[in-house]
Each structure stands twice: as C-alpha cells, then as structure tokens.
C-alpha positions in Angstrom: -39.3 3.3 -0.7 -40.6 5.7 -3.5 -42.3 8.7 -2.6 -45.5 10.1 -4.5 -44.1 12.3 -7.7 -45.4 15.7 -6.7 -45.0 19.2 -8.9 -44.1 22.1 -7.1 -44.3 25.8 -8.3 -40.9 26.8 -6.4 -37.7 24.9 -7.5 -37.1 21.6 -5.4 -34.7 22.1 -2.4 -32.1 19.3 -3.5 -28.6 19.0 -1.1 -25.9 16.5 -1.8 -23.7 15.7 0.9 -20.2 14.4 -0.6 -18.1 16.3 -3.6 -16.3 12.7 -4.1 -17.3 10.2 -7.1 -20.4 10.0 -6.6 -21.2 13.2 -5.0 -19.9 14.8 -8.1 -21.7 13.0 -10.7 -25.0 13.3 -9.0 -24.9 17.0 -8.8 -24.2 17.2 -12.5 -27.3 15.1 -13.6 -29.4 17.7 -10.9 -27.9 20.5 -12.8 -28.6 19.3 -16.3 -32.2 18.8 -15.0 -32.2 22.7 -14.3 -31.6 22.4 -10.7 -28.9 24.5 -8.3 -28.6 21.9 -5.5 -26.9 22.6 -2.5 -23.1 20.9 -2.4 -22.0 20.7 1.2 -18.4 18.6 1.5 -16.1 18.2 4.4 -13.4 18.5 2.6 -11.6 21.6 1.5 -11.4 20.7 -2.2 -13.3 18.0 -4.4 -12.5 14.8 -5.5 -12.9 12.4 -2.5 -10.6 10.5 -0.8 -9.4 8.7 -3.9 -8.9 11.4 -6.2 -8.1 14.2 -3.5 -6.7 17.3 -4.9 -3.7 18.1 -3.5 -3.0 21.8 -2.3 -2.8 24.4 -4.6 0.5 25.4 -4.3 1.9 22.0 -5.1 2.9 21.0 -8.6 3.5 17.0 -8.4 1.8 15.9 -12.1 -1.9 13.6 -11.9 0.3 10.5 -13.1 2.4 10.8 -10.1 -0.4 11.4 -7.2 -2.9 8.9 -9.4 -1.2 6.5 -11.3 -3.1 4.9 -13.5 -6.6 6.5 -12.6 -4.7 10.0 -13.3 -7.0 9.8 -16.6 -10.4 9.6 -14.3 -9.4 11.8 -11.8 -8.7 14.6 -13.9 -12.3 14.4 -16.0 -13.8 14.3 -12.1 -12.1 17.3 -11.6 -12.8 19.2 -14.6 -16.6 17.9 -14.1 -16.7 19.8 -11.4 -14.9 22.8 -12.2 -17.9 22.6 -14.8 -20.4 22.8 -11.9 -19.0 25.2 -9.5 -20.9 28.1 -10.4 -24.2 26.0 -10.8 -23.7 25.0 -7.0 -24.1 25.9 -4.1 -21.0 24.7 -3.5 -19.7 24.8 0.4 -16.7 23.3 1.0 -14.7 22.4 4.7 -18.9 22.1 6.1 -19.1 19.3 8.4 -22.7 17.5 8.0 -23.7 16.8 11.6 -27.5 15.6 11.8 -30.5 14.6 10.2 -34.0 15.8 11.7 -37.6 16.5 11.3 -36.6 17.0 7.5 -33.5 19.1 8.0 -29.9 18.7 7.2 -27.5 20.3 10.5 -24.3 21.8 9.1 -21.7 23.4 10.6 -18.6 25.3 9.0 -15.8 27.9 10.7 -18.2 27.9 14.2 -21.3 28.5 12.1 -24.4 26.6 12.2 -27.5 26.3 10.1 -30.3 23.8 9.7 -31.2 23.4 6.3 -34.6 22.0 5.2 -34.9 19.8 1.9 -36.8 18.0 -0.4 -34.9 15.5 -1.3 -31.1 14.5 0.5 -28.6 12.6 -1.6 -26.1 11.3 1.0 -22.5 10.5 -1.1 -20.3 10.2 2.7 -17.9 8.0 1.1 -15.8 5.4 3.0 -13.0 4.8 5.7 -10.5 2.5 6.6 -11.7 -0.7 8.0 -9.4 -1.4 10.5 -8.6 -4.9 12.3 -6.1 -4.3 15.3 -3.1 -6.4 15.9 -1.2 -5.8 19.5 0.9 -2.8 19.1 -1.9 -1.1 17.2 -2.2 2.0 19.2 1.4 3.0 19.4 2.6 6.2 17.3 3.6 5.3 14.0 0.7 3.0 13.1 -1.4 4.6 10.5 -4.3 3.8 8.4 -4.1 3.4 4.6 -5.9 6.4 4.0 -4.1 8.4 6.3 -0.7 7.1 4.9 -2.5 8.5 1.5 -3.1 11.2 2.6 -0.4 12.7 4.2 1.2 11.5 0.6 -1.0 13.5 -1.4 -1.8 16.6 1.2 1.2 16.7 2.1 4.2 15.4 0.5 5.4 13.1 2.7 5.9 9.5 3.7 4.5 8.3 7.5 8.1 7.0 8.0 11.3 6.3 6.8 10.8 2.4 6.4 7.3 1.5 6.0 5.2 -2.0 6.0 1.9 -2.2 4.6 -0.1 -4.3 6.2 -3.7 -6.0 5.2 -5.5 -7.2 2.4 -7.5 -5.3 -0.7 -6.8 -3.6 -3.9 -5.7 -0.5 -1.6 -3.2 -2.1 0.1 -1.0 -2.4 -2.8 -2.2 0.8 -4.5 -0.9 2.5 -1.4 2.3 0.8 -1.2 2.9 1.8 -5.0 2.2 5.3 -4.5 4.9 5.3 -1.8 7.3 3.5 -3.8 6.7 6.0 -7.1 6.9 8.9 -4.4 10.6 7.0 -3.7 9.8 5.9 0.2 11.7 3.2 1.6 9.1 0.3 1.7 10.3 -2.2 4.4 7.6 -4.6 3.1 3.9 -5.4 2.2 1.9 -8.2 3.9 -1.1 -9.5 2.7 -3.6 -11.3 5.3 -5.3 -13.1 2.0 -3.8 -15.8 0.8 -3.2 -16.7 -2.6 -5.6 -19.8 -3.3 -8.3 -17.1 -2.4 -6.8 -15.0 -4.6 -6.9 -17.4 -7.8 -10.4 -19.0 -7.0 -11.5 -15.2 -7.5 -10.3 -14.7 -10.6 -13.6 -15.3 -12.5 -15.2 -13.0 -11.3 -12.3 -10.2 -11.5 -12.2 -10.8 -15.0 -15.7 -8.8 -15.0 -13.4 -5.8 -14.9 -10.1 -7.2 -16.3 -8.5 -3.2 -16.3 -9.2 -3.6 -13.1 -7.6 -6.7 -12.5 -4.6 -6.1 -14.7 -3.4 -3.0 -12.7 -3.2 -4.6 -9.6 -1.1 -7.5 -11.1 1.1 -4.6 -12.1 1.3 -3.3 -8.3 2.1 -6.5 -7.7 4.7 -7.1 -9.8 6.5 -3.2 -9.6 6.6 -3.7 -5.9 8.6 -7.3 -6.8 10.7 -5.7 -9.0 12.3 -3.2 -6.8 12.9 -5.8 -4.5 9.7 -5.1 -1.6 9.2 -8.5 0.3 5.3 -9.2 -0.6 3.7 -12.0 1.4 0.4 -13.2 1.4 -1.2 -15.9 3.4 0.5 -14.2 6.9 -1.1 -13.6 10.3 -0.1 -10.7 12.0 1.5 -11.2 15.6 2.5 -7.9 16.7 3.5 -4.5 16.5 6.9 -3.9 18.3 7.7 -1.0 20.2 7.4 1.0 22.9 5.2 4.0 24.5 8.2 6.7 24.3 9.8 5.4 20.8 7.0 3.9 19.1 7.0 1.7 16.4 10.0 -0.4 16.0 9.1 -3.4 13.6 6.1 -6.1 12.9 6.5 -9.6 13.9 3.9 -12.0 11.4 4.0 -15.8 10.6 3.7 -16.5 6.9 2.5 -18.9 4.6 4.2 -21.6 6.3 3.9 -20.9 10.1 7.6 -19.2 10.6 7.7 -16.2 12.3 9.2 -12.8 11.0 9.9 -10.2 11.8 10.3 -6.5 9.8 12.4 -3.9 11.3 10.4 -0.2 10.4 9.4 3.0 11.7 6.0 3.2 10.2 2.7 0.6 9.4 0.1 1.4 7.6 -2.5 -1.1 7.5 -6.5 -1.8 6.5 -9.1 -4.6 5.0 -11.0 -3.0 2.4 -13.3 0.0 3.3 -16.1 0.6 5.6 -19.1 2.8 4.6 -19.6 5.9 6.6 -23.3 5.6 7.4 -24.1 8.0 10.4 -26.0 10.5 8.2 -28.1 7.5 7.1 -28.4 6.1 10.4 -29.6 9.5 11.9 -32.0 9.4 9.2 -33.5 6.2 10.4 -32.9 4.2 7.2 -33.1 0.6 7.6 -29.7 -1.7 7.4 -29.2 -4.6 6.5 -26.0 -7.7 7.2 -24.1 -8.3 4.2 -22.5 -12.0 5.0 -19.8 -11.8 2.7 -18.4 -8.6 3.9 -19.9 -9.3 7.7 -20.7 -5.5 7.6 -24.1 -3.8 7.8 -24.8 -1.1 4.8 -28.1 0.9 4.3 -30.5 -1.0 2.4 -31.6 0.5 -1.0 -33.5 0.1 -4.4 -30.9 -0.9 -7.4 -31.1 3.4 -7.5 -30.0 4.3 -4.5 -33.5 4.9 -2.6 -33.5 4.3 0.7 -36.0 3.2 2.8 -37.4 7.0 4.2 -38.9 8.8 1.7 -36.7 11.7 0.4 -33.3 10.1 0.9 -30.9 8.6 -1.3 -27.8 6.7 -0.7 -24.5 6.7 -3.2 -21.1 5.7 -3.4 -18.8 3.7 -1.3 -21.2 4.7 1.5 -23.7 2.3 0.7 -22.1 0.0 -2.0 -18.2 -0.4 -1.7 -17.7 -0.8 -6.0 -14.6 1.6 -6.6 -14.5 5.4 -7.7 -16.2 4.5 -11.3 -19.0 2.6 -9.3 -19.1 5.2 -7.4 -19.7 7.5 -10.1 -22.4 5.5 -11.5 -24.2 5.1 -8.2 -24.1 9.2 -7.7 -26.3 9.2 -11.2 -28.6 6.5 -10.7 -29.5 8.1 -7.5 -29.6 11.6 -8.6 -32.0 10.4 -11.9 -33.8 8.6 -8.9 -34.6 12.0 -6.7 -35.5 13.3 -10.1 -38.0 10.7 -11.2 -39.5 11.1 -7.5 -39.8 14.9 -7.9 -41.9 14.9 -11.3 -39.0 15.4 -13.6 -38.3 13.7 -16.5 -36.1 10.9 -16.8 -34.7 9.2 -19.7 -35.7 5.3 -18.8 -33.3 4.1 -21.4 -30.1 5.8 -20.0 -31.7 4.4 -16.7 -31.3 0.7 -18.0 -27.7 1.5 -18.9 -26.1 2.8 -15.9 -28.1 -0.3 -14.0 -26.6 -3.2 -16.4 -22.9 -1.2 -15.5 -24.0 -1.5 -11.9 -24.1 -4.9 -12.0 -20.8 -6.0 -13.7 -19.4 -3.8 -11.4 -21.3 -5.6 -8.2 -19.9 -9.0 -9.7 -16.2 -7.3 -9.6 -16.9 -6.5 -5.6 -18.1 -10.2 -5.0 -14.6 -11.7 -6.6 -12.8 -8.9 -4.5 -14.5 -10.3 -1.2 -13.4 -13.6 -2.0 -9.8 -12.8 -3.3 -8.9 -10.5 -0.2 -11.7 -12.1 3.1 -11.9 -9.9 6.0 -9.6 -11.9 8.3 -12.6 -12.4 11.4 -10.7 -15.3 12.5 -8.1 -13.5 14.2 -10.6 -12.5 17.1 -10.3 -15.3 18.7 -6.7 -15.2 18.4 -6.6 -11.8 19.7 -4.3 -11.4 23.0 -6.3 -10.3 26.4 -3.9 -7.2 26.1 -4.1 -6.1 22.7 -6.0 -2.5 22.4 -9.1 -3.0 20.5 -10.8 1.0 21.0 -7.9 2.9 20.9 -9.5 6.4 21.9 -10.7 4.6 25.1 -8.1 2.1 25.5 -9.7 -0.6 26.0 -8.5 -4.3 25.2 -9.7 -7.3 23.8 -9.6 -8.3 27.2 -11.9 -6.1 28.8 -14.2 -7.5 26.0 -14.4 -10.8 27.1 -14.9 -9.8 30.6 -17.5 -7.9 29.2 -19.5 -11.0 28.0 -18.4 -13.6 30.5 -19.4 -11.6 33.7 -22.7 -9.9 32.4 -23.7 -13.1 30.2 -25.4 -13.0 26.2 -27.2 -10.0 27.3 -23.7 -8.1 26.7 -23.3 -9.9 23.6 -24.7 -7.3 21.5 -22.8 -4.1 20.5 -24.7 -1.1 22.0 -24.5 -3.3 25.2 -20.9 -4.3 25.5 -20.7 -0.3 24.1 -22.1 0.4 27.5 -20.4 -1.8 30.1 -17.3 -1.4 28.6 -16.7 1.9 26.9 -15.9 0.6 23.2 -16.6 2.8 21.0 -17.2 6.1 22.9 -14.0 7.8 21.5 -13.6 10.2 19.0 -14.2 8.3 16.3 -17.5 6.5 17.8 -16.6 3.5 16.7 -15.6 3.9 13.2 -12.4 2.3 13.5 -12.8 -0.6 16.3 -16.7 -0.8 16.2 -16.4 -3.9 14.1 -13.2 -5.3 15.0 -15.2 -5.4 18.7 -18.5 -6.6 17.5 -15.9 -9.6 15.8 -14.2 -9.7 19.9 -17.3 -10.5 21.0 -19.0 -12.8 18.7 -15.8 -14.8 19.1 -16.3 -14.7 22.9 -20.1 -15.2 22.9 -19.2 -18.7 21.5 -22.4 -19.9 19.3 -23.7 -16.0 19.0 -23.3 -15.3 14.8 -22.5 -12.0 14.3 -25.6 -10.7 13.0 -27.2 -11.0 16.1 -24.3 -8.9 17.9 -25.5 -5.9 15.9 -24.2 -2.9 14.8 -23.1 0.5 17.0 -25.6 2.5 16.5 -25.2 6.3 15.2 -25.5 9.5 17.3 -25.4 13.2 16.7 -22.8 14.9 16.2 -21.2 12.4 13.6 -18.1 14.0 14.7 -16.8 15.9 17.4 -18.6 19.9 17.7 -17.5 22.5 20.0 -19.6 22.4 23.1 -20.7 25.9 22.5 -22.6 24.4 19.1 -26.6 24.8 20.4 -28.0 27.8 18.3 -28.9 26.8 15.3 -29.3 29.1 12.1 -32.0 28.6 9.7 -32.4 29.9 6.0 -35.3 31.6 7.3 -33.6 33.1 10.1 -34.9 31.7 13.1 -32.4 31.1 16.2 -33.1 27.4 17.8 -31.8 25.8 20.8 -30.2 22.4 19.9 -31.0 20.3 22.9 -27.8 19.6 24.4 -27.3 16.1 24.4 -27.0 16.1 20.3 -23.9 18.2 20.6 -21.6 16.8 23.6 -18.5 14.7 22.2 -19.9 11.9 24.2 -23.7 11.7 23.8 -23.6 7.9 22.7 -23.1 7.0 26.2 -26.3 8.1 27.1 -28.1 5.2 25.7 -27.9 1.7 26.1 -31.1 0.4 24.7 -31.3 -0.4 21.1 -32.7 2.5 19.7 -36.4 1.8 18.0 
C-alpha cells in the first residue's frame, strides 16, 4: 500500500533495520538522496550472515572465509565503510517491537523507542530446520551456526562432520569446512537428483550461479567426501552424556547407512525472519512452493501498512545479490513515497534484475523441495520444539484428543507448548505446523497457519519496562511485551 507523497520542512526520520545485503544497499540510495537514516543491526559488525566480517584481530584472506563471493563481499564492505559516517550507524542493538509508529530498541541494557517516518525492515534469514530423531542432542548444529563459528571463530563444530539437508548452503557450508581443512565425514542431500536436473532451466537464469555449485559439488568429490542425494534421514545416534555419535540415513536405493561423526550440521534452505513485520501488522501471505508464509509486498518492497518496507531474504529468499537489489528498490520506494525524486528508469532496471533473479529461486525450489513428507514419517519420540522438548508425539496427541480445532498453529502452540522456547518458534514452528497437517489428515497446510509473532522478538531482561525516547520521556512498557514467555498468553488468532 502506497502512502500519500507528503513534503516536510524537517528531514524525514528514515531507520533501517539490518546492515546485511540489503540493509546496506538501501541506506546508501537514502544517503545519496541527502538523508542520514538511522542504521540499527544486531550484529556487531556489517555484512550479514553471508558475508559476516570476521573479528578484527583475525587475518584469514576474503577468498578463504568467501570463496567465490570474496569479490562481492568485499565491495559490501567497502560500501559501507563509505557510509559509516553518513549513519547513524548502531551496531550489537537488538530491534524488539513495532508500535503506535515507533521502532523499540535495546543495546548494552539501554532502551529507547524511536519514532519514524518511514521503516525499512532488512532482518535477513535463518536456518530452516526439519528435525530428524536425535536432533536435540549436543553436537547437532545448524548450517549457519556451523558458519559461523567458522568465520567468528576459527573453528570447526567437530572433528568429523556430516552435513545434512538440501540447498545451495548445504554444499557452500561443507566447502568452507573442507578449504578451512575439517574432516568432512560426509554430505547428504534430502533432494534427489531427477529434481535436481528437471530444474536446470530455470538455474540457467543465473548460470554463475549454477556453475559454482557444480564446482562444490565436484571439490567435495574430489577429496573423496561421500555425497548422496535422494536419502531420508533416520536418526541421529548418540546419547544425553556423549552426544552425537553418527547418522543413520537410507539412500537412493532404500539401504541403510550409517556415518560415524562427532558433529551435524543440517538445514533446507532459509526461513525469513518476519517478527518485526508481524508486529507491524503486515499482511502474509502462503507461498505453495516453499509452503512458508512471507510478508506480502509490491514488486518494491512496500508492504501492506503505510510507512513500511520489507527487503532481503526476509521477505524474498533470492541470494545476497537479490538481496542487494531488493534493499534499493525498497529504499527508492520510501523515497518516492516521501516526495523525493526518483529516477523511474533505474527503477525499471533493478525490477527486470528482480525478476531473473525470482526465476533462479523458483528452479532452486524445485531442484532442492522442502522434504514435508517426512512428517508423517516422524517417530512419536522424536523432539520437534527442542527449547520445550516436546515430540512429534505430543503433537499428534495434540490434534487427536482436542479434534481440528487444535489443528491450527497458535492452537496446538497453546495445548502443547511448541514453540514457547527461546527461539519462539523460529526453528520448529514449521516443522510442527508440517506434524500437524500430517496428523490432521485432509487439513492443507495453509489452513494450519502460521505462529504468530510477539514482543520481544528475542529474549529481554525482565527489568526491560522504561523506555527512553529521543525526546526524553520515561514510559512504562506494559509488562507482558517484555517477559521471555508472553506468547503463551494468547491463544486466539490475533485480529
């Protein structure tokens, strides 16, 4: 939804949440308009997950924690060495809520509510996460975390790792560990290779793209890594004192393996991280092919309230570059909305890239399917919410014993706890909604729905409830926004 254009004699008040891709890239099109936006990340440095800085006392070279995106991630970089002193950059600032036209952020115990004019939300993506019994044990780690504690870190999760999943990051990871010299016990890929082929049209929309991963592929061959595709995970050995201890899987052809390792690392493509939206009370909408739900938006990154804009693999899961285009169409967006001048022909430009770029998602979808049938496969005692511990079991009980009216997420959410961890549901919320579709027989799972988002979007000290504004002012912050566990409170579908 577009807002009236509307002149204002003081400079617009313009925040951008995110110094990723796309987060990056829009605050340098607000700042060659003439405008100091606000830059609020969580993180301590810039550059995203993907092309995450490592510490500054570390000296590994960009071709070694990049590969072959060292190129890209360097010009992000310098971009925003460009910008810092035409930011108000504020880095390691957790963005918390969204309400009555003010942006809640917290940093080193500090609060403040900031107001705005226009909010460009660039929250990135996590890990989306299927679980497989064994899941929860120590030594099971996502992709990005095995990522990160690469490049943050300089270290491998284990001493013989599997990969497991499907995606272009799978076998990015696994090659990062194998430049970095880690023992890779193997990588297993849920996908199977007929899906992999039929896709190939639309890959060659990006052929760089494509190319690169074939080169993963074939590295990871070379030095002798096992790499499957077509297999169906079975379980995670181990135990509660030792942890993990190997994967069992059946490939291809039905036989079952098994891998001895120390470490998995595992995911299916990315998940947007839409709280901030949410809180805003932007409309969603089900994507079929993914089977997620992502903010709906104009082909600019509008979203449906006035005033916000949506960028990046929060909204659209296209890759760093996509992401990078997104964070200007939106930001040339915001500008157009607020009376200042845009140049329609560069507009046309970054929305014909957009869509080549949406073509070379739609060919990923189908080369690497979110594997939904394994719900139903899922043993009664395999942990599905691993902050709560509770099992696909518990799930099912869930639906049988309270009937279809617990066959909706925010429902099951309340009878049976999933989801009311840590993480709210960022890393079993659709794994369960999958549990109890699969339960609910006949119940698509569209009409199961999506966890809806609370405030905090993450975890706040319980003494968070003053809230500082740029004006001043001390507020109260009514309670039940700041306790860890607020999302229990409600177990009608919010309006």
């Amino acid at each position: 939804m577009k807002p009236e254009s509307f002149c204002m004699t003081a400079p617009p008040r313009v925040i951008v949440v995110g110094a990723g891709p796309a987060g990056v890239r829009c605050a340098g099109e607000l700042v060659a308009a003439g405008l100091r936006p606000l830059l609020v990340d969580e993180g301590l440095r810039d550059g995203g997950q993907v092309y995450r800085r490592q510490p500054a006392n570390f000296t590994r070279s960009p071709a070694t924690l990049y590969g072959s995106e060292a190129g890209r991630a360097q010009a992000l970089h310098r971009a925003f060495e460009s910008l810092r002193d035409k930011v108000d950059y504020r880095p390691g600032t957790l963005a918390w809520n969204i309400s009555d036209g003010h942006l809640y952020l917290a940093r080193d115990g500090q609060n403040e509510a900031v107001p705005y004019d226009a909010l460009l939300v660039c929250s990135g993506a996590t890990d989306r996460l299927f679980p497989v019994k064994g899941w929860h044990m120590a030594g099971t780690f996502s992709l990005g975390a095995a990522q990160i504690a690469l490049k943050s870190q300089a270290c491998a999760i284990g001493s013989r790792v599997v990969f497991l999943g499907t995606g272009p990051l799978l076998y990015l990871v696994a090659m990062q560990y194998l430049k970095a010299g880690a023992n890779i016990a193997s990588v297993l890929d849920t996908s199977r290779l007929a899906h992999q082929l039929g896709a190939v049209p639309k890959l060659l929309a990006r052929p760089r793209l494509l190319l690169n991963g074939l080169r993963y592929i074939a590295a990871l061959r070379r030095a002798g890594v096992p790499v499957l595709s077509g297999v169906t995970p079975v379980e995670i050995a181990g135990t509660a004192d030792d942890g993990v201890h190997g994967i069992v899987i059946r490939d291809s052809r039905g036989r079952t393996r098994r891998f001895d390792c120390d470490a998995v690392s595992m995911g299916y493509h990315l998940r947007p991280e839409t709280q901030l939206a949410d809180l805003a009370r932007c409309a969603f909408r089900f994507d079929e092919a993914s089977r997620q739900w992502f903010p709906d938006i104009d082909q600019d990154g509008r979203a449906s309230v006035p005033g916000i804009y949506l960028a990046g693999d929060g909204v659209r899961l296209l890759g760093a570059d996509g992401a990078e285009n997104a964070g200007r169409l939106a930001a040339l967006a915001a500008m157009a909305d607020l009376g200042l001048p845009v140049d329609s022909a560069r507009l046309a430009g970054l929305r014909q890239a957009q869509q080549k770029m949406d073509r070379f998602r739609q060919g990923l979808l189908e080369a690497f399917p979110w594997p939904a049938q394994q719900a139903a496969a899922l043993p009664d005692d395999a942990i599905v919410c691993r902050c709560e511990s509770i099992s696909a079991g518990d799930l099912r009980r869930v639906v049988c014993e309270m009937g279809q009216g617990a066959a909706e997420a925010n429902r099951a959410k309340a009878f049976s706890r999933v989801g009311m961890g840590r993480c709210q549901g960022r890393f079993c919320g659709q794994a369960g909604a999958e549990v109890v579709a699969a339960a609910a027989a006949g119940v698509p799972l569209r009409e199961v729905g999506r966890l809806r988002g609370q405030a905090p979007v993450k975890p706040l000290p319980i003494s968070t409830t003053t809230i500082t504004t740029p004006g001043g002012e001390a507020r109260c912050t009514p309670c039940d926004t700041v306790l860890e566990h607020s999302n229990e409170q409600a177990i009608e579908a919010r309006p």
